[in-house]
BASE-15373 format. One record per residue (C-alpha): residue in one letter; x, y, z. Coordinates in steps of 0.1 Angstrom, whole numbers, padded with zeros to 4 digits, always signed. Example, Ala and Ser with C-alpha at 12.3 -4.5 7.8 and 13.67 -1.06 7.14 Angstrom:
# BASE-15373
A+0123-0045+0078;S+0137-0011+0071;
//
This chain:
# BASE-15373
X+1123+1233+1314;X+1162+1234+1312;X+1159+1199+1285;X+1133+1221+1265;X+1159+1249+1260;X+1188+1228+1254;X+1166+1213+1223;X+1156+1242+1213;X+1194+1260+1210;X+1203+1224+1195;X+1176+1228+1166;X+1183+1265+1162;X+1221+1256+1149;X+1205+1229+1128;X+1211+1233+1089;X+1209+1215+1053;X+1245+1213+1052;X+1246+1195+1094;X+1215+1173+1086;X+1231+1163+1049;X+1259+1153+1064;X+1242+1127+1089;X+1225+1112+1060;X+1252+1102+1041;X+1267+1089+1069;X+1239+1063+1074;X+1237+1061+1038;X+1272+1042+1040;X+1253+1013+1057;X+1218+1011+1051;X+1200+1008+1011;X+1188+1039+0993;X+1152+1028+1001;X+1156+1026+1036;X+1177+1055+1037;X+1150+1075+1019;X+1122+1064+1045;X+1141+1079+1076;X+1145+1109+1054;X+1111+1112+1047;X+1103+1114+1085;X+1135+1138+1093;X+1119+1165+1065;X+1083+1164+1085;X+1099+1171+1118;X+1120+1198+1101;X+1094+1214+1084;X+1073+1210+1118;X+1103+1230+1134;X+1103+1253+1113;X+1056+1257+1114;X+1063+1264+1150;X+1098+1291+1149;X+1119+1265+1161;X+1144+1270+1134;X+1144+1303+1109;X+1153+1283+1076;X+1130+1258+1059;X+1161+1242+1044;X+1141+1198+1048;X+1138+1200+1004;X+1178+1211+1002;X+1184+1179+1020;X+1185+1149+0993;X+1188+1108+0994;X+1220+1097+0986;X+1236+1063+0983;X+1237+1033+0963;X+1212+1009+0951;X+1227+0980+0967;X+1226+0945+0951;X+1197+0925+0953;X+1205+0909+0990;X+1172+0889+0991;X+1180+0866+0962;X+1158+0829+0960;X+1175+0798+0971;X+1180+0771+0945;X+1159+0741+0944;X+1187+0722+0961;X+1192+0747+0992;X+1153+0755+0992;X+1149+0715+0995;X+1182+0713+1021;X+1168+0742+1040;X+1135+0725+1040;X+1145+0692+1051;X+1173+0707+1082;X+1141+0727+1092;X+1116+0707+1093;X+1137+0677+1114;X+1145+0703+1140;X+1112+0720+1151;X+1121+0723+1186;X+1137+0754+1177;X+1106+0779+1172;X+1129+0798+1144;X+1134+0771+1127;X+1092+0767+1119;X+1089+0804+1111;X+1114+0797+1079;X+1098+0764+1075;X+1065+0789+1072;X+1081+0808+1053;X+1093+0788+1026;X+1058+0766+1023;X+1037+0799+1023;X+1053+0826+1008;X+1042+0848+1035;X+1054+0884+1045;X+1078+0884+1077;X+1055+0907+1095;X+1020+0883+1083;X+1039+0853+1097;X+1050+0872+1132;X+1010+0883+1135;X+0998+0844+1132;X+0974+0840+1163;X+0962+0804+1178;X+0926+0817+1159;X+0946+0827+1127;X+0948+0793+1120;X+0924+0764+1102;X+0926+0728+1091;X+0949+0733+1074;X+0955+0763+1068;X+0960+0799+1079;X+0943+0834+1078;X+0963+0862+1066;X+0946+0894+1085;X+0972+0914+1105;X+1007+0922+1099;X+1033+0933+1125;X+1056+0960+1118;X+1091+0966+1134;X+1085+1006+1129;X+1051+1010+1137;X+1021+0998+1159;X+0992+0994+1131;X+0987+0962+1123;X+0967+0961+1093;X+0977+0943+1057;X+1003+0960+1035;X+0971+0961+1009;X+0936+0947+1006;X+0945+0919+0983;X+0968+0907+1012;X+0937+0894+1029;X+0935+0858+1023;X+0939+0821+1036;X+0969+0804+1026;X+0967+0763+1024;X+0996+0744+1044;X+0998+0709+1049;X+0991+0686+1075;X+1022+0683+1089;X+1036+0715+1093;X+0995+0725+1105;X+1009+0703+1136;X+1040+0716+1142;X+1030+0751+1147;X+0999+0741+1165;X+1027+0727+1191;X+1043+0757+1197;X+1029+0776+1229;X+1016+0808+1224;X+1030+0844+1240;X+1019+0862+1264;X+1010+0888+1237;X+0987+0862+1223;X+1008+0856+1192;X+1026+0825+1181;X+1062+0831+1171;X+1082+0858+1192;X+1090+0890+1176;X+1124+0879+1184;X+1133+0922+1181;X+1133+0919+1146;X+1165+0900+1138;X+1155+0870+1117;X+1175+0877+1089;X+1207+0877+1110;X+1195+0849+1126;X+1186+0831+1090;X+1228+0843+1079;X+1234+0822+1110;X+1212+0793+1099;X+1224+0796+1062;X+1260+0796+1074;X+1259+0765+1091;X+1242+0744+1063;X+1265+0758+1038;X+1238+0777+1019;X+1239+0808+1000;X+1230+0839+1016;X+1196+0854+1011;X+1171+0875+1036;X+1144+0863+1052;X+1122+0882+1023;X+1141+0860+1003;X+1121+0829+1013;X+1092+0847+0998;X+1114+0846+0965;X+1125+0815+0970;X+1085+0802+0978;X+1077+0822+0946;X+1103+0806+0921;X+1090+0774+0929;X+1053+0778+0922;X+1070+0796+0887;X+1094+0765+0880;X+1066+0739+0884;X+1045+0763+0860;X+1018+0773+0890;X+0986+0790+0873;X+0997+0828+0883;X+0969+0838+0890;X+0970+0813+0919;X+1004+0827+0928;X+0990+0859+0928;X+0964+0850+0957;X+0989+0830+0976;X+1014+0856+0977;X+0986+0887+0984;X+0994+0911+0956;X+0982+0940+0949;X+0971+0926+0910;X+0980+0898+0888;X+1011+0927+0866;X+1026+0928+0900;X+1031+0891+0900;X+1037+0894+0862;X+1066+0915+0865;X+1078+0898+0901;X+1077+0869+0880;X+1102+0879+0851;X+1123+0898+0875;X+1129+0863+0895;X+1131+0840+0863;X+1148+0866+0838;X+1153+0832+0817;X+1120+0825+0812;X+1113+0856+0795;X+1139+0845+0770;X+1125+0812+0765;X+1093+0827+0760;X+1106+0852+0735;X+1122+0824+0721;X+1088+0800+0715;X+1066+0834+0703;X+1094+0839+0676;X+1095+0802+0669;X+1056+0798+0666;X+1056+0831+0646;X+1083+0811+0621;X+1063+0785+0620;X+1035+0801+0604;
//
């Protein structure tokens, strides 16, 4: 068919140097890592093309990731804007949003676990981590095993989300096509709070179970990691000044001796 062809004399003037140059270009506004992933699909469709003699070079390894390692975007709230956040949020639940960052910032959870929450997903008082949802794919199983787990909530944010109606898809909160960190900018703006992600409530969620010295291994459940170093080293690389402080009393017990 005449589309067919057209593709096919398309892919036929495809090169490293064409494809290279597209990647930077997106490289100028998206993160190394991201980047990187779109990269990795690109290099199986070329090599594909290339299995089937729809191109005459197998050039996908010339092409490389570039561009930066931007700044850490998702960065934790302070206790004050976690608490300000918390208390705008939870006065204004008639705005669904507003209880997914309310969620967000009492559990911990994963954007994609809190967009998979089902009316059955939840307990007195409580909810079930099982699924996740995924803006670039259709499987919606845990990012790992350890993910699986029930995380507590209290009473009355149990309530507040038992009030919202379900979708017609069966879940909770809408997918809302992916956008809640431009919608949390928005949110952040308005109450004159620091920007952060929405992955940043996690952080945020996080450094407040560390500040009120949380057992970690109890973090480490809540949050679903992989293993208790992944929280260890999650841990020091949100409270850098704890691990000075804890230098600091190992040296000073040491002295003592």
């Amino acid at each position: 068919s005449q589309p067919q062809v057209t593709v096919m004399n398309q892919l036929k003037d495809l090169n490293d140097i064409v494809v290279q140059k597209k990647i930077d270009e997106y490289a100028k506004t998206h993160s190394r890592k991201t980047t990187h992933e779109v990269l990795l699909k690109i290099k199986t469709s070329l090599c594909d093309a290339y299995a089937r003699g729809y191109i005459t070079n197998d050039f996908a390894r010339l092409v490389k990731t570039r561009g930066e390692n931007p700044p850490k975007r998702n960065k934790a709230l302070s206790i004050t804007d976690f608490k300000k956040l918390r208390n705008y949020v939870l006065q204004h639940p008639e705005d669904e949003f507003n209880v997914l960052v309310l969620l967000a910032l009492e559990t911990g959870m994963r954007r994609g676990e809190l967009l998979a929450i089902r009316p059955e997903s939840l307990y007195e008082y409580g909810i079930e981590v099982r699924h996740s949802i995924s803006p670039t794919s259709n499987d919606t199983s845990l990012k790992t095993q350890n993910a699986k787990r029930d995380v507590s909530i209290n009473k009355e944010v149990y309530e507040l989300i038992r009030r919202i109606p379900f979708k017609e898809n069966g879940y909770i909160f809408s997918f809302g096509g992916f956008k809640q960190s431009e919608q949390l900018t928005e949110l952040l703006v308005k109450l004159n709070i620091k920007k952060t992600t929405f992955h940043g409530l996690r952080d945020t969620h996080a450094s407040f179970l560390f500040a009120q010295d949380i057992d970690i291994a109890y973090v480490s459940k809540r949050l679903g990691h992989i293993n208790i170093q992944t929280t260890q080293s999650y841990y020091l690389e949100l409270m850098p000044e704890k691990k000075h402080q804890q230098d600091a009393d190992a040296l000073n017990l040491l002295n003592a001796l």
